[in-house]
BANU-510689 format. One record per residue: residue number from 0; x, y, z of N, C-alpha, C in turn. Coordinates in Angstrom, 2 decimals, decimal comma, m for minus. Layout:
<voti n="NUM" n_px="X" n_py="Y" n_pz="Z" ca_px="X" ca_py="Y" ca_pz="Z" c_px="X" c_py="Y" c_pz="Z"/>
...
END
This chain:
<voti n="0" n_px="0,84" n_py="m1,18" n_pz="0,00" ca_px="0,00" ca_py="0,00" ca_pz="0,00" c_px="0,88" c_py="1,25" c_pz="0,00"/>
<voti n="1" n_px="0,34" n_py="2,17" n_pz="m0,61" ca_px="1,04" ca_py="3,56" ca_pz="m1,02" c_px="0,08" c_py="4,35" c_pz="m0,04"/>
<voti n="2" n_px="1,09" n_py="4,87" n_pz="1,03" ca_px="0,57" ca_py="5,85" ca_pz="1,79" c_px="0,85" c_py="7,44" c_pz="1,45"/>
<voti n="3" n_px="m0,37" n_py="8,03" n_pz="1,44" ca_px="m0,41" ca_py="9,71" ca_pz="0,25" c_px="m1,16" c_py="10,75" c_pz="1,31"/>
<voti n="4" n_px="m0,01" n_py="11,90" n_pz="1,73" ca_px="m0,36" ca_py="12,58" ca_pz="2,19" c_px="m0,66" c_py="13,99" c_pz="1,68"/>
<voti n="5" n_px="m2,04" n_py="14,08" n_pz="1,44" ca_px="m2,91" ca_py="15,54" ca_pz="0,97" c_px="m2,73" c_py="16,33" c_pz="1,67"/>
<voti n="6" n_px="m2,85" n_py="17,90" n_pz="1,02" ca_px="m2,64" ca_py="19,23" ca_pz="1,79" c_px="m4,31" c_py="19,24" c_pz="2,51"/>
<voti n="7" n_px="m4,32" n_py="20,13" n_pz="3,48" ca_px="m5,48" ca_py="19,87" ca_pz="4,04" c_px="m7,05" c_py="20,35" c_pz="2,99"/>
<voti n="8" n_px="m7,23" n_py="20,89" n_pz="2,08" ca_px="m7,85" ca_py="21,45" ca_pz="1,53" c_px="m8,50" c_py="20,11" c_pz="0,54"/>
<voti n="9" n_px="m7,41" n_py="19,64" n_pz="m0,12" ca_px="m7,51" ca_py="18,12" ca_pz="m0,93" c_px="m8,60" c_py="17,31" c_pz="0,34"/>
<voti n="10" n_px="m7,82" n_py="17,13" n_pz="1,24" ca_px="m8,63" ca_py="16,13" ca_pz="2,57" c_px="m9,58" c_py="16,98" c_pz="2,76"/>
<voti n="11" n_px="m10,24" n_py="17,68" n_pz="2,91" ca_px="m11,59" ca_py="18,57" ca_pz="3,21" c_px="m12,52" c_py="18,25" c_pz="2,02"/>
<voti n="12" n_px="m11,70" n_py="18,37" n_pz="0,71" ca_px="m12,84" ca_py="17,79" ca_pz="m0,61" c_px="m13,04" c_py="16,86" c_pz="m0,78"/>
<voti n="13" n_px="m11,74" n_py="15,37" n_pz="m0,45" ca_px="m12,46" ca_py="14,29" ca_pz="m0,78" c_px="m12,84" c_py="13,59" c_pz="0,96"/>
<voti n="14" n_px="m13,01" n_py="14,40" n_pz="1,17" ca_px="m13,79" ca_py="14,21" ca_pz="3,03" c_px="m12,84" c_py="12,70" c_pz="3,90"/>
<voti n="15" n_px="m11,64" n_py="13,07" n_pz="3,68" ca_px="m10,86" ca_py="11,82" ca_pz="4,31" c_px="m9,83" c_py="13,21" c_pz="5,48"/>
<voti n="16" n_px="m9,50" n_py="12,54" n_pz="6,47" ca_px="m8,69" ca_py="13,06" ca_pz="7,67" c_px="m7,60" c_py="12,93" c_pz="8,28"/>
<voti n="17" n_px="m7,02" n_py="12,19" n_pz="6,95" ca_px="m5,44" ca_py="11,99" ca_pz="7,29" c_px="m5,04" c_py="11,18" c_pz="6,32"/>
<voti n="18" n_px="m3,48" n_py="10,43" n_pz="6,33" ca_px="m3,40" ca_py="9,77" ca_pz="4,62" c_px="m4,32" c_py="9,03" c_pz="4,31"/>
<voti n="19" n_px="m3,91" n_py="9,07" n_pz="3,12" ca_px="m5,22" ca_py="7,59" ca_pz="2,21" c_px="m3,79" c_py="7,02" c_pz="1,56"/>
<voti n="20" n_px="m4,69" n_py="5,53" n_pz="2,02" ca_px="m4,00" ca_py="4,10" ca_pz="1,45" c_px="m4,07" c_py="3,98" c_pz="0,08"/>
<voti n="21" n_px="m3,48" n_py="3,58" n_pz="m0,85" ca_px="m3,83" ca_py="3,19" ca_pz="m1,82" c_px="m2,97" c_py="2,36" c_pz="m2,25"/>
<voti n="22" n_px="m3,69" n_py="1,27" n_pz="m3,12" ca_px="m3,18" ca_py="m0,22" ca_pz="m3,61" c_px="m2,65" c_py="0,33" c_pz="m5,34"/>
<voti n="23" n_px="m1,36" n_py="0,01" n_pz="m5,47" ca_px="m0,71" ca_py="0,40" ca_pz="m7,05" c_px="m0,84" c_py="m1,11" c_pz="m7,75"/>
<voti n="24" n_px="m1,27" n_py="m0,74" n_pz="m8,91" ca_px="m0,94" ca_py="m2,24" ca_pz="m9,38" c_px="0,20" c_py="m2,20" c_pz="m10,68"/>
<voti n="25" n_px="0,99" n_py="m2,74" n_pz="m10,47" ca_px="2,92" ca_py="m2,89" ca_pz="m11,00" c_px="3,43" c_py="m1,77" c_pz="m10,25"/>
<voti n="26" n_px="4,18" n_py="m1,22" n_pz="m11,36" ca_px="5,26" ca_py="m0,56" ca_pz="m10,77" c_px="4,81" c_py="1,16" c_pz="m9,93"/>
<voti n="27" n_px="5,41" n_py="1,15" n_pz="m8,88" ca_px="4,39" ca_py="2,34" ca_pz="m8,09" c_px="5,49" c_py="3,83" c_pz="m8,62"/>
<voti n="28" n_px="4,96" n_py="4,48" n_pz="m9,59" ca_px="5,09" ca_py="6,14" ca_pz="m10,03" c_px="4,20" c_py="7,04" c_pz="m9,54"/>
<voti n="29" n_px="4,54" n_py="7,77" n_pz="m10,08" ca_px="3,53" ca_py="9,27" ca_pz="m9,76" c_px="2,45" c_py="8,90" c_pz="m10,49"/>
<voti n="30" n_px="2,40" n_py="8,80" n_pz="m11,93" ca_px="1,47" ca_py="8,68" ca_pz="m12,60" c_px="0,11" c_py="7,24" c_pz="m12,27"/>
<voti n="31" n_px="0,95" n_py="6,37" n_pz="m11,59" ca_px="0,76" ca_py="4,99" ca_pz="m11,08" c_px="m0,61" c_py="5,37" c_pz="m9,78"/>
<voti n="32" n_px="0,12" n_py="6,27" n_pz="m8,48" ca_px="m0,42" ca_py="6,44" ca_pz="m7,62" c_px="m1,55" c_py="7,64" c_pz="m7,87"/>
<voti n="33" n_px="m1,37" n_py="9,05" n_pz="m9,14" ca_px="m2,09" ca_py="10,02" ca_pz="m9,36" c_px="m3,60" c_py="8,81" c_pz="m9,79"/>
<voti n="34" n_px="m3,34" n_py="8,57" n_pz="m10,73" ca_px="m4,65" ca_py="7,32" ca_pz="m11,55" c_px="m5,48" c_py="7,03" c_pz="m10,29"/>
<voti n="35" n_px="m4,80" n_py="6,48" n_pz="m9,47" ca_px="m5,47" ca_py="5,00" ca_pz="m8,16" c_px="m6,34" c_py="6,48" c_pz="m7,32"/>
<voti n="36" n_px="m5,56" n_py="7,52" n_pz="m7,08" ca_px="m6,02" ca_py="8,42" ca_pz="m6,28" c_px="m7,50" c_py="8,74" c_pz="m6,43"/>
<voti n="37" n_px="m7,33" n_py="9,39" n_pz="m8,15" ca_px="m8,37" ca_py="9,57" ca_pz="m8,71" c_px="m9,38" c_py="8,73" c_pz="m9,01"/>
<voti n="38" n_px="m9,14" n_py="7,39" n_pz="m9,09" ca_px="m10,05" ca_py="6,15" ca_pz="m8,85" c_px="m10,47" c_py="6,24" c_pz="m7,96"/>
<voti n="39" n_px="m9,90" n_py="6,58" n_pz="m6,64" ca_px="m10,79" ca_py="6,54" ca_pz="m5,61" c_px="m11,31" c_py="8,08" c_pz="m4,97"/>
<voti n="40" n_px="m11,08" n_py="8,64" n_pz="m5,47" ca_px="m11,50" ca_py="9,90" ca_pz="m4,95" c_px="m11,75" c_py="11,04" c_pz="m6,20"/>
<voti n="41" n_px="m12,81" n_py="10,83" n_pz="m7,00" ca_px="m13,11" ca_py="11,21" ca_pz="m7,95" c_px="m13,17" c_py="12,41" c_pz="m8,06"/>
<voti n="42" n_px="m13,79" n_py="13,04" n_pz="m6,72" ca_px="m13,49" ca_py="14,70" ca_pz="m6,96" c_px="m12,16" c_py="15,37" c_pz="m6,55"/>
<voti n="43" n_px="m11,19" n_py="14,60" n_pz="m6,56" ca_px="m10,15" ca_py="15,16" ca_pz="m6,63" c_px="m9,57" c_py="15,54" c_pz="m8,45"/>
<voti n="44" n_px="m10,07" n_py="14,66" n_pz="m9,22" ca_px="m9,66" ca_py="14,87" ca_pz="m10,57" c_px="m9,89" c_py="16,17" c_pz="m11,06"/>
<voti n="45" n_px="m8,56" n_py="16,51" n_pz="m11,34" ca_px="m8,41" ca_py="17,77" ca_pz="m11,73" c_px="m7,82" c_py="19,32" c_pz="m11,09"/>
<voti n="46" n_px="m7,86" n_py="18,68" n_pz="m9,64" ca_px="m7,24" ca_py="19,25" ca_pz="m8,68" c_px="m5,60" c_py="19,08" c_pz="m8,83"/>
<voti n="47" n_px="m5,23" n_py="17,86" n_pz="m8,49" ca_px="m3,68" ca_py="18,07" ca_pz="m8,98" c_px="m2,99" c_py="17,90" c_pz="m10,30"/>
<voti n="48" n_px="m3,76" n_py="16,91" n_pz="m10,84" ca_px="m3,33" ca_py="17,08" ca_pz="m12,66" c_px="m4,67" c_py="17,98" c_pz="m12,97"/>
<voti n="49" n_px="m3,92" n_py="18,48" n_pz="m14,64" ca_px="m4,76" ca_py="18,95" ca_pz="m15,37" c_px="m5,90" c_py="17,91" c_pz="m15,81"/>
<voti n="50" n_px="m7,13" n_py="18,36" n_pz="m15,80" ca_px="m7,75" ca_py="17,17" ca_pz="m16,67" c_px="m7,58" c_py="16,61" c_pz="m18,27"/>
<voti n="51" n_px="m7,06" n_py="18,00" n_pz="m18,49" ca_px="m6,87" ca_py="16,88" ca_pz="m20,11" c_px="m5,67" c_py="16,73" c_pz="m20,30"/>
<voti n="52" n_px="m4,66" n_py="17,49" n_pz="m19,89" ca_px="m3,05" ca_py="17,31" ca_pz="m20,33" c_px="m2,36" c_py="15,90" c_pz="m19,26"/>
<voti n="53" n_px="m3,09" n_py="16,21" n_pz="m18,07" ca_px="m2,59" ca_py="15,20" ca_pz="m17,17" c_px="m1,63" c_py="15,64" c_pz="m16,26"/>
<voti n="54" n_px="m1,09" n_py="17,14" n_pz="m16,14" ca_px="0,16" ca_py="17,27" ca_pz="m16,24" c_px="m0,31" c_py="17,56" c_pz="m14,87"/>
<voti n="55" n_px="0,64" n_py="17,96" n_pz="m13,88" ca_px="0,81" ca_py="18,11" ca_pz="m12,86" c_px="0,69" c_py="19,90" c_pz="m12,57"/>
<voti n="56" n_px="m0,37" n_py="20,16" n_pz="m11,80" ca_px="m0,66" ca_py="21,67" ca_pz="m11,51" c_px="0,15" c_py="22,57" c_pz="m11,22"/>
<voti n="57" n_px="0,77" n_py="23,50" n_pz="m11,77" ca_px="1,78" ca_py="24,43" ca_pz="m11,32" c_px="1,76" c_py="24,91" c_pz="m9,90"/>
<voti n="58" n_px="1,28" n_py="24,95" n_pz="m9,13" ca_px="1,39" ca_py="25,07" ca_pz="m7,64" c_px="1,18" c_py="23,94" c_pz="m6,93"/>
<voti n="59" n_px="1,69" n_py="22,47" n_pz="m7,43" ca_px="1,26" ca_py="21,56" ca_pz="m6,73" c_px="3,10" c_py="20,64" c_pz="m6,94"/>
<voti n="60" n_px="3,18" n_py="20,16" n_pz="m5,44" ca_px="4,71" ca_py="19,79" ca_pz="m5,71" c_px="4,45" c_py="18,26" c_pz="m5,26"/>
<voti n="61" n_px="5,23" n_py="17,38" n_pz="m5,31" ca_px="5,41" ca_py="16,14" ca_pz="m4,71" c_px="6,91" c_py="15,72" c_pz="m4,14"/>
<voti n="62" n_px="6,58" n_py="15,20" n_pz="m3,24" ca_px="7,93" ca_py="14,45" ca_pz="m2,05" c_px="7,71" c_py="13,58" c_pz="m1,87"/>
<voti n="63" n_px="8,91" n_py="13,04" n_pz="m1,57" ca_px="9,32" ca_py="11,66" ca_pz="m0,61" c_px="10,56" c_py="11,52" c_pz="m0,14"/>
<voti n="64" n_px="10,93" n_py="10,60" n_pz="0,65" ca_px="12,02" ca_py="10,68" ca_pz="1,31" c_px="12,85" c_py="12,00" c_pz="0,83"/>
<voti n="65" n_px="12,41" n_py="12,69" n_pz="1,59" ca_px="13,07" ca_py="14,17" ca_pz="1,44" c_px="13,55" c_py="14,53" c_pz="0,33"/>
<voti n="66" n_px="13,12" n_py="14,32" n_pz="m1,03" ca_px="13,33" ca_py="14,65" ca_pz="m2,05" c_px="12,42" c_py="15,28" c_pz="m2,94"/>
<voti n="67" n_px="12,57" n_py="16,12" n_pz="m3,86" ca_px="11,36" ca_py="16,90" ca_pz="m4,71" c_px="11,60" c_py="15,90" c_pz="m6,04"/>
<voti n="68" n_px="10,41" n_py="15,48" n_pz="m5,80" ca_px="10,21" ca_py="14,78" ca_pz="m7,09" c_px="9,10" c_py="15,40" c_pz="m7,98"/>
<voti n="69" n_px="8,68" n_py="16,65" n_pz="m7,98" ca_px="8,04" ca_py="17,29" ca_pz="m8,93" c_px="8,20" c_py="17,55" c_pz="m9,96"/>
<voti n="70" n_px="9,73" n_py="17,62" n_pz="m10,53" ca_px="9,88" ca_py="17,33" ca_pz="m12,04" c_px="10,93" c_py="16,31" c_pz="m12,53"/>
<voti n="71" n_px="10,59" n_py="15,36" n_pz="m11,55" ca_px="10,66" ca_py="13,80" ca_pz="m12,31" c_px="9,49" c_py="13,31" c_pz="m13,38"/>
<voti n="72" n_px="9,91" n_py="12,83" n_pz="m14,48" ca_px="8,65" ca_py="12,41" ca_pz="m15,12" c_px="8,08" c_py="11,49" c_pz="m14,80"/>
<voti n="73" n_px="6,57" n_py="11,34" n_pz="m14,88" ca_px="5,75" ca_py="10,66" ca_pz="m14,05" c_px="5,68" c_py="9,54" c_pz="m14,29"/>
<voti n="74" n_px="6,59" n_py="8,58" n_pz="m15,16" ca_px="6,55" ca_py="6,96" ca_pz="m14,77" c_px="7,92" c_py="6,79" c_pz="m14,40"/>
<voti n="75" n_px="8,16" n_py="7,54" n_pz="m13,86" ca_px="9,72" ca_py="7,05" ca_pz="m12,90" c_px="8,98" c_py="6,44" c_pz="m11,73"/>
<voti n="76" n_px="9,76" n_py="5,39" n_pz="m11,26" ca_px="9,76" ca_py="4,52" ca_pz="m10,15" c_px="9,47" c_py="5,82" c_pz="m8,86"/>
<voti n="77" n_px="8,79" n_py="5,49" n_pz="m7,91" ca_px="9,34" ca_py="6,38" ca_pz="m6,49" c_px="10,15" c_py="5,17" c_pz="m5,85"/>
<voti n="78" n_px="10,86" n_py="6,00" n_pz="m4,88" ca_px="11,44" ca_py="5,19" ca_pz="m3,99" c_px="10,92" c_py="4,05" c_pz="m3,68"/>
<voti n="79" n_px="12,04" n_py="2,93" n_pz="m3,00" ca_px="11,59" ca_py="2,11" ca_pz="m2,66" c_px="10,85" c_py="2,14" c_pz="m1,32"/>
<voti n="80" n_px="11,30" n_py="3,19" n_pz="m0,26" ca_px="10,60" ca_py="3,31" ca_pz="0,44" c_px="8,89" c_py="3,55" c_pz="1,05"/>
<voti n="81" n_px="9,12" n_py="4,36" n_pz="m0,31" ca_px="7,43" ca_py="4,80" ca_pz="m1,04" c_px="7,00" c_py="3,43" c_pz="m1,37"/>
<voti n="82" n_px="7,54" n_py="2,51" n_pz="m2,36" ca_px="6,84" ca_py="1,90" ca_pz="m2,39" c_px="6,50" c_py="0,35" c_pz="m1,64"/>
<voti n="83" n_px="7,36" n_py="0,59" n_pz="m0,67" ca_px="6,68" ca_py="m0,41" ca_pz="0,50" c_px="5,83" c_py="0,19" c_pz="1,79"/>
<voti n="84" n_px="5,52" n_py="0,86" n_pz="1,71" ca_px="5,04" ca_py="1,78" ca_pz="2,71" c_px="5,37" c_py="2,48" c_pz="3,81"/>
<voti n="85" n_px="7,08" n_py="2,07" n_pz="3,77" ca_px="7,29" ca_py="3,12" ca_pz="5,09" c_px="7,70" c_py="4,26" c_pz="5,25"/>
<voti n="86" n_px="7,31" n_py="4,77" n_pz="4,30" ca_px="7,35" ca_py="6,44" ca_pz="3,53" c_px="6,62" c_py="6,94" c_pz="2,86"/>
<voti n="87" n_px="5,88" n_py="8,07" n_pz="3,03" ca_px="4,88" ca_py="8,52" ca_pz="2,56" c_px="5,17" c_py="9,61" c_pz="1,20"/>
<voti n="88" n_px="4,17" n_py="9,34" n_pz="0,52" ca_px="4,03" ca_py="10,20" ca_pz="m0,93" c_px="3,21" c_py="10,88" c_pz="m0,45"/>
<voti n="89" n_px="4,12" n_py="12,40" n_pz="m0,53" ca_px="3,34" ca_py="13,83" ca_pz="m0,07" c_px="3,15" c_py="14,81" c_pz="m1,27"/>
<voti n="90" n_px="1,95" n_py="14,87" n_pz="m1,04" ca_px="1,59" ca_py="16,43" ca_pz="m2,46" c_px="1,33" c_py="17,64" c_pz="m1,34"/>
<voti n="91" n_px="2,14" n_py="18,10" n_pz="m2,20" ca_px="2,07" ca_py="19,64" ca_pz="m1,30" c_px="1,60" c_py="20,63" c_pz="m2,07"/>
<voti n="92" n_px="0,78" n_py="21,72" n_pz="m1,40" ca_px="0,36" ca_py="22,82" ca_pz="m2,21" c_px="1,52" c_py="24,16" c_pz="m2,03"/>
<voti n="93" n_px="2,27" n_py="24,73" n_pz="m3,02" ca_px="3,26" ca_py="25,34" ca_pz="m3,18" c_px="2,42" c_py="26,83" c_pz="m2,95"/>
<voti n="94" n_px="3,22" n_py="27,88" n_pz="m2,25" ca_px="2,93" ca_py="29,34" ca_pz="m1,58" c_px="3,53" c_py="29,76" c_pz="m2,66"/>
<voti n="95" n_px="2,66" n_py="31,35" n_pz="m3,33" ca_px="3,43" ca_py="32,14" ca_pz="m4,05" c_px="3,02" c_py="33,20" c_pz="m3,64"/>
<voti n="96" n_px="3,64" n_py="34,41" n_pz="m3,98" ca_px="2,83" ca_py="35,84" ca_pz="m3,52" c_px="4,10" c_py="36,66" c_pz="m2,74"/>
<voti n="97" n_px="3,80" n_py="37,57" n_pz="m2,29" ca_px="5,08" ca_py="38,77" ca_pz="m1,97" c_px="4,32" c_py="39,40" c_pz="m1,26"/>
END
């Protein structure tokens, strides 16, 4: 299981209160875990990818083991840690403004 930690705003829309589990089937990517997310939490689609490009939202970043993996392309492997579960895949919502 791929444990995915949402900014609180994501968890307020798809009405969950802390990570969500999710089951990858093969190899666990971004693109791997974005799909399953959206399988299960339908009104999230479109929130962090675009809906038609797919692409990943310009104010929206992703981590794991302390690394920015936001412009890794999205069928790269995550960690192995990520993908046994004892590290969490975090989307973060990125601050802009002055």
């Amino acid at each position: 299981m791929i444990r995915v930690v949402l900014p609180q705003h994501l968890r307020t829309l798809a009405r969950v209160t802390g990570p969500v589990e999710l089951a990858v089937v093969g190899v666990p990517t971004q693109r791997a875990v974005l799909d399953a997310l959206e399988a299960r939490y339908p009104v999230l689609r479109g929130t962090v990818r675009d809906h038609g490009t797919l692409r990943r939202r310009s104010f929206v970043r992703f981590f794991a083991c302390e690394q920015d993996l936001s412009h890794d392309p999205p069928d790269t492997p995550l960690p192995e840690a990520v993908a046994a579960g004892r590290e969490p895949f975090l989307i973060i919502g990125a601050m802009a403004g002055g």
